[in-house]
C-alpha positions in Angstrom: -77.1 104.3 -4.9 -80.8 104.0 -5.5 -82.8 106.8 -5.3 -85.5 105.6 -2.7 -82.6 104.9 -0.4 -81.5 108.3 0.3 -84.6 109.8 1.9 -84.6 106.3 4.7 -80.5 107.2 5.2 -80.8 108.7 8.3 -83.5 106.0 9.7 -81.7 103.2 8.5 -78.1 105.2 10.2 -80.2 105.3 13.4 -81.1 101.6 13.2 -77.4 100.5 12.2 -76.5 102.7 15.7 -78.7 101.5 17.6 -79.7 97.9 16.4 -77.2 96.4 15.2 -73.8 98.7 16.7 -75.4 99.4 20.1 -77.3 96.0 20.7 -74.8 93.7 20.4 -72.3 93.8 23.3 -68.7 93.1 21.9 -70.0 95.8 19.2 -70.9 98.0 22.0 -67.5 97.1 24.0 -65.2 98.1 21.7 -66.9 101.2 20.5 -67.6 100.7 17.0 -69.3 103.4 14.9 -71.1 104.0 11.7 -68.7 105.6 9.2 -70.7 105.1 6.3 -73.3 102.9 4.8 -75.1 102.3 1.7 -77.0 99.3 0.6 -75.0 96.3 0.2 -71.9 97.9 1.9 -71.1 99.0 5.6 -68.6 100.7 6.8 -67.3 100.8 10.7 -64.9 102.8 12.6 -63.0 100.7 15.6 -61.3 104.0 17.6 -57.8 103.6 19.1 -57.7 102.7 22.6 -55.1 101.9 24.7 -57.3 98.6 26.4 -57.6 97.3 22.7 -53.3 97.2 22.4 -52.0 93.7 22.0 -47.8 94.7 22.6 -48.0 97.5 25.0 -44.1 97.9 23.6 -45.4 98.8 20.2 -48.8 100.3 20.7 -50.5 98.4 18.0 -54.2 97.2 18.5 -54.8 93.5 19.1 -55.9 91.3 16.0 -58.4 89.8 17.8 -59.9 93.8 17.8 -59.4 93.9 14.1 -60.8 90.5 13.6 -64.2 91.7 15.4 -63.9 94.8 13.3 -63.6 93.0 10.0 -66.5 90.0 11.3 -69.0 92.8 12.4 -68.9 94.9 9.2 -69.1 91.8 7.1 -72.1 91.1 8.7 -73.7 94.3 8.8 -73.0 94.9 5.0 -75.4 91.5 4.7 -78.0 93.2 6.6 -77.7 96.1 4.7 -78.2 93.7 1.2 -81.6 92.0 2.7 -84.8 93.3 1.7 -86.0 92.1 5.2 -84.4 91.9 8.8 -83.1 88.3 8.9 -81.0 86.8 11.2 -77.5 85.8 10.0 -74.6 84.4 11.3 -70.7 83.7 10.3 -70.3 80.8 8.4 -66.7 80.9 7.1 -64.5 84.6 7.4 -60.8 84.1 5.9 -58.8 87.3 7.0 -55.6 87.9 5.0 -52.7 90.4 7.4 -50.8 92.8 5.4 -49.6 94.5 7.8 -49.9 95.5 11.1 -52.5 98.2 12.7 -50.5 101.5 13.2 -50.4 102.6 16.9 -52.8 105.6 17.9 -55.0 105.3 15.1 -58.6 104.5 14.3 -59.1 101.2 12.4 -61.9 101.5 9.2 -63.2 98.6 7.8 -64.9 98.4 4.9 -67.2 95.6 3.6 -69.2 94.6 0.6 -72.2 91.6 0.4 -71.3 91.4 -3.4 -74.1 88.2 -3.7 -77.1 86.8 -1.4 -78.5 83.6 -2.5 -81.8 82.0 -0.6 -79.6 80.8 2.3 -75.6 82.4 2.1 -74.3 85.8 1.7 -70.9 86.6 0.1 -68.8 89.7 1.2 -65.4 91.1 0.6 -64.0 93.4 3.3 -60.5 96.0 3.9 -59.6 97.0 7.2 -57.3 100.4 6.6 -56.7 103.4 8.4 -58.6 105.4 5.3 -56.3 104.7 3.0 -58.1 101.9 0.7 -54.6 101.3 -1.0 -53.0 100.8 2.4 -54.8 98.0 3.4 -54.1 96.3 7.1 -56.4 93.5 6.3 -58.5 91.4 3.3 -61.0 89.3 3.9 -63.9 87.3 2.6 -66.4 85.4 3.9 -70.0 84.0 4.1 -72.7 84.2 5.7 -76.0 82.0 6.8 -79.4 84.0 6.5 -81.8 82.3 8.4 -85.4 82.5 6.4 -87.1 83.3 9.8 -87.2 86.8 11.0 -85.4 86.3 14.4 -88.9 86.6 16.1 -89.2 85.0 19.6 -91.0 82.1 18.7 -92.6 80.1 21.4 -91.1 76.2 21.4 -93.6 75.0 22.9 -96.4 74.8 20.0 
């Protein structure tokens, strides 16, 4: 970790919260947290809820939960690789199962933008319940970064 990141940890934390978890609404909806960040990587916490279960016999969260886990860590770990806020945007995410989401128990996924090139970001990613060698899901994927900011810009001129 670089040493001019550490004293902007807590601003960039707040901005992750607030911009990025809190803004966008499925992020929002399923409750997703910070549970750790540095740059390049993000790491999120989906908690166990019982509106999130995809077999109410077996308890276990939906893979479409886990899938919006794994897609919106991917993503944030891009943002957290960019020297400037660009907008980005899922080009290709492969997800690999290993095994199913245990019931009653908060799903971590952690992801890694191991390249950004002028237009497409690269990431690896494990969704686990904090056991890294326990893995309930790989994935890779990429990433578009626009070269505009995201700015409102007026069609019209």
């Amino acid at each position: 970790m670089s040493d001019s990141f550490l004293p902007q940890k807590d601003e960039i934390k707040r901005r992750l919260e607030g911009r990025y978890v809190g803004a966008v609404p499925h992020n929002r909806a399923l409750n997703l947290r910070v549970a750790d960040y540095r740059p390049e990587h993000l790491s999120l916490a989906l908690p166990y809820r019982e509106n999130l279960v995809g077999n109410p016999e077996t308890g276990v969260l939906h893979g479409g939960c886990i899938t919006s886990l794994i897609d919106a860590t991917c993503g944030g770990a891009v943002i957290m690789s960019l020297v400037a806020p660009r907008r980005i945007a899922t080009l290709d995410l492969r997800i690999d199962y290993v095994r199913p989401a245990l019931p009653h128990q908060e799903v971590i996924c952690d992801a890694h933008c191991y390249k950004v090139t002028r237009h497409v970001a690269f990431v690896r990613a494990t969704a686990h319940h904090g056991d890294h060698t326990s893995p309930i899901a790989t994935a890779s994927g990429t990433f578009v970064v626009f070269r505009d900011t995201g700015a409102n810009v007026d069609e019209g001129s």
